[in-house]
Every structure is written in structure tokens, then in C-alpha cells.
N, C-alpha and C positions, 0 to 999 in steps of 0.2 A: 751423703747429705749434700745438696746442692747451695747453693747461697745467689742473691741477686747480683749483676753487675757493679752496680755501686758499692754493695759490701765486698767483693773482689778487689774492688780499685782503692778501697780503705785497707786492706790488709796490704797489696800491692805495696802501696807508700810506705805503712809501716817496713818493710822489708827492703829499703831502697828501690824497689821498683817502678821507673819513672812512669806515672801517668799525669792526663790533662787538669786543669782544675774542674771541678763540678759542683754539684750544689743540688742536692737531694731536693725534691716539690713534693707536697702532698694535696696541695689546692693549687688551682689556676692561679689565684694569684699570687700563690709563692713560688710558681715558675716565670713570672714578668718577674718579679722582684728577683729572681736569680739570673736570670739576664741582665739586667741592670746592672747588678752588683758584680757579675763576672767582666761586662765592663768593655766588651769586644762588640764588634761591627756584628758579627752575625755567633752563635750558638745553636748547639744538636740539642732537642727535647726527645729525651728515650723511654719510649716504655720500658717496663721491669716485669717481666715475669722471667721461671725458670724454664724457656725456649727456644732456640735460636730463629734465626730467618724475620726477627723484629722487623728491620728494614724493610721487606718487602712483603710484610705483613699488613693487613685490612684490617679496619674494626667491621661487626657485623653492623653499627649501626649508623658508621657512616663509611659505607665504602668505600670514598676518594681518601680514606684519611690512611696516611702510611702509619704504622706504628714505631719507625723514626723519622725526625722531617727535621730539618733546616729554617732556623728562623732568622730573621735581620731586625728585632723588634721588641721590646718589650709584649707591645700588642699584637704581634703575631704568636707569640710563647704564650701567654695568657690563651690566646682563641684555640690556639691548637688543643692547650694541655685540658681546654673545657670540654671538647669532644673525646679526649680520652682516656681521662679519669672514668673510672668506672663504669668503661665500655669495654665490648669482647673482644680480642685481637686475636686472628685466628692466621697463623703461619703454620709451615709446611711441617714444623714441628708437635703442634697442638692440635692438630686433628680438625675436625668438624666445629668439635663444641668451643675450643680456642679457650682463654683465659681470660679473667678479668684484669684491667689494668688499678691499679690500685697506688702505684709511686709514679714519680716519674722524676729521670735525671735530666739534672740537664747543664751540658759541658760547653765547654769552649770552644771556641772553631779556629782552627791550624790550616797551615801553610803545607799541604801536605808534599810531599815528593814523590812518595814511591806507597805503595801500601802491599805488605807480607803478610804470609799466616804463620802463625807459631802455635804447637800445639806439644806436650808433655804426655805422654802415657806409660802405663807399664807392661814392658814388653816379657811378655811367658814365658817365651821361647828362652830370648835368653837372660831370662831371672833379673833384669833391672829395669830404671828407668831408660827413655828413649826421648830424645827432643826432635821434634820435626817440625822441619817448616821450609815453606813454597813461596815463592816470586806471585802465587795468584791469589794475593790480598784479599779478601773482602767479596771470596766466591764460598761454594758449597767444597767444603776440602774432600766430601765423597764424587762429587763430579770432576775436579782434577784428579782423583787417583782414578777414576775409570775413563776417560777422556787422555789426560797428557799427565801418564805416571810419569814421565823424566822430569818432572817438575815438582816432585815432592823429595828433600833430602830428609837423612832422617841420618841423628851418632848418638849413640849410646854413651850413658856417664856411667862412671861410680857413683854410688847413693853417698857413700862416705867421703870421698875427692872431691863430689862435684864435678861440674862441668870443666875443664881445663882451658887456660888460655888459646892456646894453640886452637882447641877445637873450636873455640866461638871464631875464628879468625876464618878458620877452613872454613864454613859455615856462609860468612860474610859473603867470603871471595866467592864462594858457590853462586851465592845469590849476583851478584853485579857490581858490589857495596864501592863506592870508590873511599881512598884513605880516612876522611871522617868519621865516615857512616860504622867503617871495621874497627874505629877505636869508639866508638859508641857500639856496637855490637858487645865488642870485648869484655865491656861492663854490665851493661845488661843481660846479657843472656845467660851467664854464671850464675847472676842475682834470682833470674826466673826459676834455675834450675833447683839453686837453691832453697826459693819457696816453697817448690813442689817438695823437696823430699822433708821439710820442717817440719811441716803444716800436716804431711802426712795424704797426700793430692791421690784420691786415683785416677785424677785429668785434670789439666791447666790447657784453656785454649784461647788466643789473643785472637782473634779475626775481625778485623785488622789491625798489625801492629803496623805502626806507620814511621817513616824515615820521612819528619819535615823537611821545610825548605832551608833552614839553619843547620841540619846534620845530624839532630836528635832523634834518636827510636823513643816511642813513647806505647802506651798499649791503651789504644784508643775502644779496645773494648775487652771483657773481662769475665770468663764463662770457668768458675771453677769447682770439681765434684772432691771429696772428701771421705775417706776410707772409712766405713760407719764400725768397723772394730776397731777402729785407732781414736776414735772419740773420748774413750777414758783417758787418754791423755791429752786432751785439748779441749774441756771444758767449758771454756771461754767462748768457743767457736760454735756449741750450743744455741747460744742467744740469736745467734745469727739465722737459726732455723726460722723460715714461714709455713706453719703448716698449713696453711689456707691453698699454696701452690702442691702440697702433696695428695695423691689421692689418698680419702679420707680411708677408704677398710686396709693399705697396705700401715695408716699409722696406728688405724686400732687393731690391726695382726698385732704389730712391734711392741705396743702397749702390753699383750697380750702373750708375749714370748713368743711367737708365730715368724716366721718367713716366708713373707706371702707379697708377687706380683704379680697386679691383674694383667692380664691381657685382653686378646681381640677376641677369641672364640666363645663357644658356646658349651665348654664340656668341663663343668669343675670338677679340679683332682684336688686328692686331700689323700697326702702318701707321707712316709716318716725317711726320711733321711733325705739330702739334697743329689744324689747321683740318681739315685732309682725315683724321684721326681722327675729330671730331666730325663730318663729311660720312659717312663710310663706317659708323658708329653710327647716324648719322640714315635713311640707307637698308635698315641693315637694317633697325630698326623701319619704317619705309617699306612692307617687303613681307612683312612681318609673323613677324620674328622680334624677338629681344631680345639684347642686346652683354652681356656676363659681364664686361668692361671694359673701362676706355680705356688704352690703350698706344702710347707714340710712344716709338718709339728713335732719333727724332733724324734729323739729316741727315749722320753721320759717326760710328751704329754699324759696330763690328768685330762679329769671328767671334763674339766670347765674352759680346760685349752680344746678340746674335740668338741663342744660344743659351739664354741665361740667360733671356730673354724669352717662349721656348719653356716653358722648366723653371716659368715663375711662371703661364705660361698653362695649363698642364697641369695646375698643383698645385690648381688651382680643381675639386673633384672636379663641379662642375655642368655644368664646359664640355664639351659634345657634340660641336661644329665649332669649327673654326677657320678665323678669316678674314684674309689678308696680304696688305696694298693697299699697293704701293710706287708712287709718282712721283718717280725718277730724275732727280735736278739733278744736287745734291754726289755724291749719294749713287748711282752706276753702277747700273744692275739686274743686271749680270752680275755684281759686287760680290755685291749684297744672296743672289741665287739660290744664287752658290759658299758661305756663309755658312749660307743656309738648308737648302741639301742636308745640309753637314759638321752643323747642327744636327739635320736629322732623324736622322743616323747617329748623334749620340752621346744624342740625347734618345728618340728612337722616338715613333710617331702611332699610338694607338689608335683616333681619332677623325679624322671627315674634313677634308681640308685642301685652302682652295680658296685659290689665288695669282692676283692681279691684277697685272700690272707696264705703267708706263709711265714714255718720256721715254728717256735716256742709256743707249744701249746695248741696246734692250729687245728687238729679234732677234736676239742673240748669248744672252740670256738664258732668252729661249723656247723657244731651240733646245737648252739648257742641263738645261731641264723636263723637255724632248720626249724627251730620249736619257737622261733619268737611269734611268729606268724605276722612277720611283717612282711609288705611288698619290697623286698629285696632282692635283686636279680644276684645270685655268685656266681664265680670263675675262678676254672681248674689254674690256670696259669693268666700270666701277664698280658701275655696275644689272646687270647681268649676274652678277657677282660675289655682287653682295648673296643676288640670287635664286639662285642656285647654289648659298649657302650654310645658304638657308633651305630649300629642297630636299633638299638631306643629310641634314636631321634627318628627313624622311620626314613632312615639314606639308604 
């Protein structure tokens, strides 16, 4: 689960974590009156969606307009926030179609000194968290690691310890920090650590954390993702959900008991377990088509999860084929087939539909195929499948 910048920077505070003052807009002229009220020479009015690249983001429907800008003015906050309220801002992160802006923050403007990245993730390899962070503030942190990797540190913490004094210090010194800056590191940076593992974070990203001109680190910006099976324990953090910035058929999957992320291609799969999803993905590009996305309905969907799966792979107007790779444990193939007939009856296939099945039952299932007398292409195995289904599209 993702959350806005501003909701970042309210949890932030709660957890000792220093950020700037701000003041939420939801009309132009509650972003004048938040400049006003913040009371400085100049202030940042920021768009809010779940994106990054804001800053050098366009609206479509004023092109000059950044989707963050710098204001000196009441009346320049007001003018801005009129062109952006509910226009499209489309950065490198949001595609073509971009987002609509619908908040907007707007903060205080600082003395800045230095500007870093800080970023938290969890590393696989070796089973914990990792804090990383770069001298190159306020970039694309994928173009310094492909450009100038000597320039991203990264130290592994205890989940349970936390980050140690010592380390935030190594850390500092790595970066350039003179004596201030590493007893503000010292404090911050345990505090960050600390959120990520509270809060239950599967990523905390500050770009840019900044080191003013008084010797403060503060996290001038606030990008954070949240483990969607640690939710039961964090309730609260619910609220914080916008589903307006989610695409709508991954929330009515979840609604739905479904695991399902659309993608770019054009070939919908509809497979039961999440390894042999990314197997049956991985083949189709293999033989040279592209998955529209991933979908696992589990090892103990019903009628009305396989139908529903149907209605979300459908709704994708890019998907041309359909691909459904069952292996039969829990889950009977003669099960899954009565389930996917009753769903072709009430959903209907414009497009072609190629059925793989193996495991429990899967000659009672075939046979199931063979006599419905519906246009259903099968496949002897997985590779067979793939290419049957990349064959459909007429490649």
C-alpha cells in the first residue's frame, strides 16, 4: 500500500522524524492562505499523487506548468495551485495517461546546503533491512546506480537493534558531513530506520533529504510503500489508503480474494499459484509475446473467484488472448474446467482462449473441454501453451 507525500511526513513527525512545516490545499485558495500562514519569503506547492519525478513533471493541460514550483507569493500559490488542481500530471513514472492532481502540499522554503538521497529497503539476499543513501540528492537514484555506482552507500541493520550509532556516523563521514551535520545524521537516521521496521515499510524513500544551512537534516520529501500482509497489524494506516490513485481491477482482484497486477502486454493469464504465474509469464515472453498481467487465484478459488478473474481480464481492453495454466493439487482440474465453462457462459470470449491443465483429475477435465464444444484451444504442456498462445495473436 502506497500513501501520499504528506501522509509520509504526518507519520514522519509522529516518529520523531524531522520534516519541514506544510499545510495540506485542496482549493486554490487554501494554498494562498497556506502561504500566508507558513509565514516565509517564498514556499514549494507540490502535487500529490502516488508517482515520483513530480518535479519535472508537465500537466497535459498546461504544459509550462511543473508539477512542483516555487512560489514568493500568496498570489503566485493561488495561480499555480488553479492550473493544478485537477489537471493531468504526467512524469516518467505515470505513463502517458499521467494522474490527476487532486491535493496539493504546500511547504516551507529552507536554506538548503547539500541535498542527499536516502532510501530503506529489504534486502533478500541477506534477509534484512538495508539503508542506502547517495551524495546525488534530488536525481533519479536508478541513473546514479547505472552512471556513478561509487556513489551509492548502502549498511545493513538489525530489524530488532536498529540502526547503530556508529553506523549512522560511518555513513555521514562517507558522505562529506562535517561535525554538525554527523551529530544530526546520528539522530536521524536510527529514527528513519526505525520507522521502516515499526510501520512494517517494504520501502522508505527521502529524495531529497536535505542538510540546511543551520546543520539540520530534514526529509524534504516523503515516498513511502507498506507491506500489504502486515496490514492486520496496522489498521490505522488503512485510512491512509486513496483508492482513486490505485488501478481500479488490481482493487476489485483484492476485493475479490484475487492477486492480480496489470501490466503492459497483451496476453491475459489466469494460473493458480504465484511461482508457476511468474513461470507461465516468463514463457510467454520466452516465445515472444508479452503477459497484460499477473493473476493467481489461489489453490481453493470457487465459481465466482474464476469468473470474476475472467470479468478483470477482460476489462483490460489491450488483452487479445488469454492464457489459463492450472496444476491441479488442492485445486481438482475438473473443479477449475466446471468453473471456467460456467465462467465462459456468463462472461463470453471475444478473444482467444488457450487452457493448459495438469495434476488431480486432469482426464476427467479434458474430457470436460473436448465435449463442451466450446472454442477453446488446449495444450499438452506449459511451452506448448505459451506458443499457442502467441500464435493466436497471428505473430
Amino acid at each position: 500500500m502506497k500513501i501520499h507525500e504528506y501522509q509520509a511526513k504526518q507519520l514522519f513527525r509522529a516518529a520523531g522524524v524531522a520534516v519541514p512545516q506544510g499545510i495540506v490545499a485542496k482549493t486554490a485558495e487554501e494554498a494562498a492562505t497556506a502561504f500566508e500562514t507558513l509565514g516565509g519569503p517564498i514556499a514549494v506547492v507540490k502535487s500529490q499523487i502516488h508517482a515520483g519525478g513530480r518535479g519535472k513533471g508537465r500537466f497535459k493541460e498546461f504544459p509550462e506548468q511543473r508539477g512542483v514550483v516555487l512560489v514568493k507569493s500568496a498570489t503566485e500559490a493561488r495561480e499555480n495551485a488553479q492550473r493544478m488542481l485537477g489537471s493531468t500530471l504526467v512524469t516518467i513514472q505515470t505513463g502517458e495517461d499521467g494522474r490527476q492532481v487532486n491535493t496539493l502540499f504546500v511547504e516551507q522554503g529552507l536554506k538548503i546546503a547539500r541535498e542527499l538521497y536516502l532510501g530503506i529497503v529489504v534486502d533478500r539476499e541477506i534477509g534484512g533491512p538495508v539503508l542506502i543513501m547517495s551524495s546525488e540528492g534530488g536525481m533519479d537514484i536508478e541513473e546514479v546506480a547505472m552512471h556513478h555506482p561509487e556513489k551509492i552507500l548502502s549498511e545493513p541493520f538489525d530489524a530488532s537493534e536498529g540502526l547503530y550509532p556508529y553506523q549512522a556516523r560511518k555513513l555521514a563521514y562517507a558522505l562529506g558531513m562535517d561535525a554538525n551535520a554527523v551529530r544530526a545524521a546520528e539522530k536521524f537516521l536510527p529514527q528513519i530506520c526505525r520507522f521502516f521496521v515499526s510501520q512494517d515499510c517494504s520501502m522508505t524513500e527521502i529524495n531529497p533529504l536535505v542538510l540546511t544551512e543551520d546543520g539540520q537534516l530534514l526529509a524534504l520529501d516523503g515516498k513511502v510503500s507498506f507491506d500489504d500482509n502486515a496490514m492486520f497489524r496496522h489498521k490505522d494506516l488503512l485510512a491512509l489508503r486513496d483508492l482513486s490513485e490505485e488501478e481500479p481491477a488490481e482493487v476489485k482482484a483484492a476485493d475479490t480474494g484475487l492477486s492480480y497486477v496489470k501490466l503492459n502486454g497483451n496476453i491475459g493469464c489466469l494460473v493458480n499459484g504465484a511461482g508457476l504465474a511468474m513461470s507461465t509469464m516468463d514463457l510467454i515472453k520466452l516465445h515472444g509475446g508479452e503477459p497484460a498481467n499477473f493473476l493467481d487465484v489461489g489453490g481453493g478459488a470457487n465459481e465466482n473467484q474464476v469468473t470474476e478473474a475472467f470479468r478483470i481480464i477482460l476489462s483490460d481492453k489491450n488483452v487479445k488472448a488469454v492464457l489459463v495454466n492450472i496444476f491441479g493439487g488442492i485445486m481438482k482440474c475438473d473443479v477449475i474446467v466446471s468453473a471456467l465453462l460456467n465462467a465462459y457462459e456468463k462472461v463470453g470470449f471475444n478473444v482467444p482462449l488457450v487452457v493448459r491443465l495438469e495434476g488431480t483429475n486432469v482426464e476427467k477435465a479434458r474430457e470436460m473441454l473436448k465435449s463442451s464444444g466450446r472454442d477453446i484451444i488446449t495444450a499438452s504442456d506449459l511451452t506448448d501453451a505459451a506458443q499457442k498462445v502467441v500464435k493466436s495473436l497471428g505473430a
